[in-house]
Phi, psi and omega in degrees: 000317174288324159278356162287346169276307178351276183335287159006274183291317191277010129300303143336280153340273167323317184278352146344278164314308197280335159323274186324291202312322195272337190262304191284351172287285166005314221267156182265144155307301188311158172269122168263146140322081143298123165272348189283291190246024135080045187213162191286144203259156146294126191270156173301155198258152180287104172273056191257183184290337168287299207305305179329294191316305200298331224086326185314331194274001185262338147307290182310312175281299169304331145306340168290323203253005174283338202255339183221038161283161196305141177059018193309320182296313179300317206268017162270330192285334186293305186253047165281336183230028157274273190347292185301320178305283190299002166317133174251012171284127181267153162315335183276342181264003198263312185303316158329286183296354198265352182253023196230067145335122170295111190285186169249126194288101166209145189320316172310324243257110181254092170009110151312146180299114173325113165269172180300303174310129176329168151251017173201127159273134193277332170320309206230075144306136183319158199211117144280121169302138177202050133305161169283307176349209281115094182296120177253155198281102190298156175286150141236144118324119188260136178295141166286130202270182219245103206173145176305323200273150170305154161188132182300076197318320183305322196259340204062027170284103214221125199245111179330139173285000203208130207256153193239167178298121184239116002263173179284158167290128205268141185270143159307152162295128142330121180216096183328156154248165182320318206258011198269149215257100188274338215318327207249014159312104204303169179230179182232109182250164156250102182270141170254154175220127192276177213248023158234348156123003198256127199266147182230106179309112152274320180209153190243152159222123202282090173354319189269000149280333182301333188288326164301309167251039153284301190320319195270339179271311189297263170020294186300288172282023176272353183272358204258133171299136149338101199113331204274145149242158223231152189213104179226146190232075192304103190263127182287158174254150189321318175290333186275343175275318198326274164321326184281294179316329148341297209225054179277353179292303181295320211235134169252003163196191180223134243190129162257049169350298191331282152341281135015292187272321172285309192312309197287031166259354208257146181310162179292332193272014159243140177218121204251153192269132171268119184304308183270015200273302175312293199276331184310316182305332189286310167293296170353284196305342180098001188287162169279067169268329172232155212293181143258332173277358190206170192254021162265142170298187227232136179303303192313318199283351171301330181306300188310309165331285211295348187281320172294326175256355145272346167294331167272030192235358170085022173236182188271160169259137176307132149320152209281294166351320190286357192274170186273126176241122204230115180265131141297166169299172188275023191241049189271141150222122188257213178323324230257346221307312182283330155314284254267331213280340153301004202241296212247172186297134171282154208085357159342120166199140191280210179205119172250176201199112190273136177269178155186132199272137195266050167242199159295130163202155167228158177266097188248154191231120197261140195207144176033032174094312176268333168335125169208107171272091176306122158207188176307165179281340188205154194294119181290336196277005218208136171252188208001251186283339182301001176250016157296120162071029197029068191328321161222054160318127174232173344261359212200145181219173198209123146231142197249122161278135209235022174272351191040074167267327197074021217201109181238131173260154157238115158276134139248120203207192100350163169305332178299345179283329176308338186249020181268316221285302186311333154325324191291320197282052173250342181237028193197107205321319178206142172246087166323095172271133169193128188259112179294070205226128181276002165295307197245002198200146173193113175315350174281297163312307196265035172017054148179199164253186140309331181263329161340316150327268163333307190267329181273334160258014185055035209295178204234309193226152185230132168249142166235130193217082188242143157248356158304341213300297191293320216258032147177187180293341205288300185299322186299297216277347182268336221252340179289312204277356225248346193278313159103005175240025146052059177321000000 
């Protein structure tokens, strides 16, 4: 009996092994995109006779096998909520506690002065609204934001001082290696910034993507007929607003680089938007523009965007009320729902409010160009945000509007473009949707490229609405093979 259990375990043991052995062959090499925590995954380490000596590659593979271990997102989300279960922390020390923001270690960097005031007041804890109403959208003014560049205070327009060449001159696409060293790579951070002025980094983006997707947007709008103009927008994600709302006693503004950096790189016919320059007033203020439990904004806070960049175009925005608005129940919990739940009073839990723009339209889902499959606007079998726009629909969606406006867009965007897209059709006989994603898009599928797109439905204007475009190769290098002017 005992050797047979011997036998047992050293089988066990062995398939054990051959497993583990089967998962790191397996496992990407490459430095990858979490969308789950919004960062670059660690790439396998360089294995030559300098890293061996030094150490770095025994660093380096433990850090490799911390980012790509089997299930990691699950078996982080379990003991997150073993943890929180056994927490002795009451909901008023976790709000407390959500407002001691962790810095990033830099020399520079100097302690706010203690205030008096709480960094959450615990009497007015958050509350998700589930009145039945219809949230209406207030005129607020977005504070004219701070920038090197001319800007349009009225619109929140922010304009090169100096017109660049179209198209520009094109470059290779940057594309990292497994084994390259980001260390000294300049970044773009997103900083809160507190009411003694002192910054605290939520996120970092590494300048030679941006520099990448100027280039690939420069592309884009080398594609456009006479007349067409490109309107982009880096939509902040939801964990990172969160940590601002959380602590509005504390922190007096949300603060962005990106932008900053990206403008002079971009053709004169693009013009980019800052997302919070747009939604902060709005939060302040209490509206419901991002989620608490996800990391998407709110179909209102999309309202706002989209409000903003047809108001800079000298035309009116429809009011978000006039449109059919179809409430879900008050019980979503979305990506984000364990970070939140460490943050906000346990049980948190949000609402979604599906749009359909109240003129004539119909909804197609497009294949091999021409192809058009009618369906409904938003997925009936599906709850919260996945049933905007049937959320990962491929390859290609169409709402076609019935306005004779005379005037057809491309969104390329992200999951953040589903509460975006329906706005449009007021103002544009069709709205071309596509996510530049090998998960939801394949130029095989969609029996073309984008400019193939482009030319064959005649588009006019390209909206880009991403919160992902910047943070690694994955989205840039896709959205590269995808466009299709042979650069």
């Amino acid at each position: 009996m005992k050797k047979l259990l011997t036998v047992l375990y050293t089988w066990c043991l062995l398939l054990l092994l051959g497993c583990g052995v089967l998962l790191l062959m397996t496992a990407p090499k490459e430095a990858t995109v979490s969308e789950a925590e919004n960062r670059m995954l660690e790439p396998f380490p360089s294995a030559d006779a300098q890293s061996l000596l030094s150490g770095s590659f025994s660093t380096g593979f433990e850090q490799y096998l911390s980012d790509r271990f089997f299930l990691r997102d699950r078996c982080i989300a379990l003991t997150n909520a073993i943890k929180n279960g056994l927490s002795l922390l009451s909901d008023a020390d976790e709000l407390k506690l959500a407002a001691l923001d962790e810095r990033v270690d830099d020399p520079g960097a100097q302690e706010p002065e203690p205030s008096e005031e709480p960094a959450v007041p615990v009497e007015q804890p958050i509350v998700i609204a589930v009145d039945q109403s219809t949230p209406a959208p207030a005129a607020t003014p977005a504070p004219t934001p701070e920038a090197t560049v001319q800007t349009d205070a009225a619109s929140g327009l922010f304009r090169v001082p100096f017109a660049l060449p179209s198209p520009m001159p094109r470059t290779p696409l940057y594309v990292h290696s497994a084994t390259e060293d980001n260390s000294l790579e300049e970044r773009a951070y997103i900083n809160l910034v507190d009411r003694s002025g002192a910054r605290t980094r939520i996120a970092k983006y590494y300048k030679c993507f941006i520099r990448d997707g100027a280039y690939l947007l420069n592309r884009l709008a080398a594609l456009l007929p006479e007349g067409g103009h490109m309107y982009v927008v880096q939509a902040q994600r939801g964990e990172h607003v969160l940590q601002y709302t959380v602590a509005l006693s504390r922190y007096a503004s949300y603060e962005s680089e990106i932008e900053d950096y990206l403008e002079p790189l971009l053709d004169e016919r693009i013009s980019v938007f800052r997302c919070m320059d747009i939604l902060e007033p709005h939060i302040r203020a209490g509206e419901y523009v991002y989620y608490y439990t996800d990391h998407h904004w709110t179909p209102l806070g999309a309202y706002y965007i989209h409000k903003r960049m047809i108001e800079s175009q000298g035309k009116k925005a429809v009011p978000y009320t006039d449109n059919h608005l179809k409430r879900q129940s008050g019980n979503y919990a979305g990506s984000n729902i364990d970070a939140a739940q460490r943050i906000l009073p346990r049980g948190t839990k949000d609402y979604v409010e599906e749009v359909e723009p109240s003129l004539a339209f119909d909804f197609f889902r497009v294949q091999n160009i021409h192809e058009l499959h009618k369906m409904p606007l938003n997925n009936p079998d599906a709850k919260g945000y996945q049933a905007l726009l049937w959320l990962n629909l491929r390859p290609w969606k169409m709402i076609r509007s019935y306005e004779n406006n005379g005037r057809k867009m491309l969104l390329i965007c992200d999951s953040m473009g589903m509460a975006f897209a329906p706005f449009m059709a007021y103002y544009y006989d069709e709205v071309h949707i596509v996510r530049p994603h090998s998960t939801y898009y394949s130029v095989k599928e969609a029996g073309g490229t984008i400019k193939q797109y482009i030319d064959y439905w005649g588009i006019d204007d390209i909206y880009v609405v991403q919160s992902n475009f910047f943070t690694g190769d994955l989205y840039r290098v896709e959205l590269a093979r995808s466009i299709g002017d042979e650069p």
